[in-house]
N, C-alpha and C positions, 0 to 999 in steps of 0.2 A: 388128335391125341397122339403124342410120340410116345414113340417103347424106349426102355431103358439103354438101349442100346445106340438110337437116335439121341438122347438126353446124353448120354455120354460124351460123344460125337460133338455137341453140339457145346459141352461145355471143354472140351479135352480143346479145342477150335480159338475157344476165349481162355486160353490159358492156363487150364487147372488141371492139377496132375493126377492121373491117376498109379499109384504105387502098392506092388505088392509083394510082401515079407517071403524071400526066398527058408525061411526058419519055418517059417509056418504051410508053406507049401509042401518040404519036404516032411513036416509031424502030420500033416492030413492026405499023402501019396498025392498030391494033387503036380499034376502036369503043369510046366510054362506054356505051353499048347492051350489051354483048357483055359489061360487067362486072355482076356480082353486084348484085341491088339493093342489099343490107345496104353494100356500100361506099361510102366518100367517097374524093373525089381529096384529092391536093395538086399541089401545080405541078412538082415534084423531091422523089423519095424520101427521097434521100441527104441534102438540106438536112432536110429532114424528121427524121431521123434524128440531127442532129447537132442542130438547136433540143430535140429532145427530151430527149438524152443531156447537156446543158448545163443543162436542169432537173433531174437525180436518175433520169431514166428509164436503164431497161438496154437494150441489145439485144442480141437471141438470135438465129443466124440458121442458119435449116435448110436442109438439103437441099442442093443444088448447092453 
């Protein structure tokens, strides 16, 4: 059984990104420290999300 942190690991390896919203880090005081090494920021998810889906990309969105 891998922990989420091997499963990251193990998909960030097979080329999937992991990214996290420099906007929303700074509205939840949350530290770059505190994130995942495997990840990169961007400055805004949501613009993130919309340059990408303007190139051919999908989005899938879990959970909440």
């Amino acid at each position: 059984r891998c922990t989420v942190q091997e499963q990251i690991k193990m998909h960030a390896a097979k080329g999937v990104s992991f990214v996290a919203c420099e906007f929303s880090l700074k509205e939840r005081n949350v530290s770059k420290d505190d994130i995942i090494m495997e990840a990169n920021f961007v400055r805004s998810g949501a613009l993130e999300i919309v340059t990408k889906q303007k190139k051919g990309w999908s989005y899938l969105k879990a959970g909440f």
